[in-house]
C-alpha positions as CSV (number, residue, x, y, z in Angstrom):
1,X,6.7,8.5,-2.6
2,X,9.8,6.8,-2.8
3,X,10.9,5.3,-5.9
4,X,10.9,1.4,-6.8
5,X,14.8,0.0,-8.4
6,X,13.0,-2.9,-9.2
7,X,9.6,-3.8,-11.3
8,X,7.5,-6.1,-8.4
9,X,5.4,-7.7,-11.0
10,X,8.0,-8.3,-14.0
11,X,11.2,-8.6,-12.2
12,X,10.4,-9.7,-8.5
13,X,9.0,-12.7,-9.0
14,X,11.6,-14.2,-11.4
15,X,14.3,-13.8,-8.6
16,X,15.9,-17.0,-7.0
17,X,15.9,-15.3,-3.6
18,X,14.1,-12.2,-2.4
19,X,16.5,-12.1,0.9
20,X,18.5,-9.2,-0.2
21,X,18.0,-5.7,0.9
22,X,16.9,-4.0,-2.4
23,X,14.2,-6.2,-2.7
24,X,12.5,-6.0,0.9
25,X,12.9,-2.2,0.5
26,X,11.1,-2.5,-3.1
27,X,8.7,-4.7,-1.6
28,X,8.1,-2.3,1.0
29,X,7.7,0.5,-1.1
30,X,5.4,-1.2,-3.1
31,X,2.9,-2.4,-0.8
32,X,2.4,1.4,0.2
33,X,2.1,2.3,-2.8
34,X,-1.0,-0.6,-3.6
35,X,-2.2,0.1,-0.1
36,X,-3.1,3.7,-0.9
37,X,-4.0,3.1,-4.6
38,X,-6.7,0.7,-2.9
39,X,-7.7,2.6,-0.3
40,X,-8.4,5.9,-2.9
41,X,-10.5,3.4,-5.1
42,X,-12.9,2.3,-2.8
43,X,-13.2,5.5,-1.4
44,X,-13.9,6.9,-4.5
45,X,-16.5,4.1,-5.1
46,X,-18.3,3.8,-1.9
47,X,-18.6,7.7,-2.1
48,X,-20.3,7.4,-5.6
49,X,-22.7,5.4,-3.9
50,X,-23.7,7.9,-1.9
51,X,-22.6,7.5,1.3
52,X,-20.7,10.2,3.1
53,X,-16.8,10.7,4.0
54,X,-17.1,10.3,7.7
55,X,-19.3,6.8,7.4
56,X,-17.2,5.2,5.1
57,X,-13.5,6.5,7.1
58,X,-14.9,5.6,10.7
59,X,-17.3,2.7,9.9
60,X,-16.5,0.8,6.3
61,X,-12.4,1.3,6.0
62,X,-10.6,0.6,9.5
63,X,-8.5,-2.5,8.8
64,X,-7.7,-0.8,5.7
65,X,-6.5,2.5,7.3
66,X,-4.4,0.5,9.7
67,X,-2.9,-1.6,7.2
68,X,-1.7,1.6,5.7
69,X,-0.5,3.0,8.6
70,X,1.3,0.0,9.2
71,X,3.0,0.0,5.5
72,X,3.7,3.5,6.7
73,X,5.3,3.3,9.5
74,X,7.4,0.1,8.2
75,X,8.9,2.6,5.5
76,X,9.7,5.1,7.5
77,X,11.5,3.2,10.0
78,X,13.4,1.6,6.6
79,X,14.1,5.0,5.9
């Protein structure tokens, strides 16, 4: 994973403008990096629940996995 010049919760918001190219690619990176931290929590939890791998990918997590796959495909393209 790529790593973040800026802090998005500390030093992001304070900023005037966010127009500048650091800060898109931070915020880019970042919301990759949420978008699979989220995605491997409620995996983890719907899984302790008992409910199998294949149900939860293909039936419970779509928007989620596209989302990611978007976030994806946005940094790649930045990079």
């Amino acid at each position: 994973m790529p790593k973040l010049t800026m802090c998005p919760v500390k030093q992001i918001p304070g900023l005037k403008s966010i127009s500048n190219q650091e800060t898109l690619t931070n915020l880019i990176y970042f919301r990759e990096q949420a978008l699979i931290k989220s995605m491997g929590q409620t995996m983890q939890k719907k899984m302790s629940e008992g409910k199998t791998f294949f149900d939860i990918w293909m039936y419970e997590v779509s928007d989620e996995i596209q989302a990611l796959a978007t976030a994806f495909g946005e940094r790649f393209m930045l990079e």
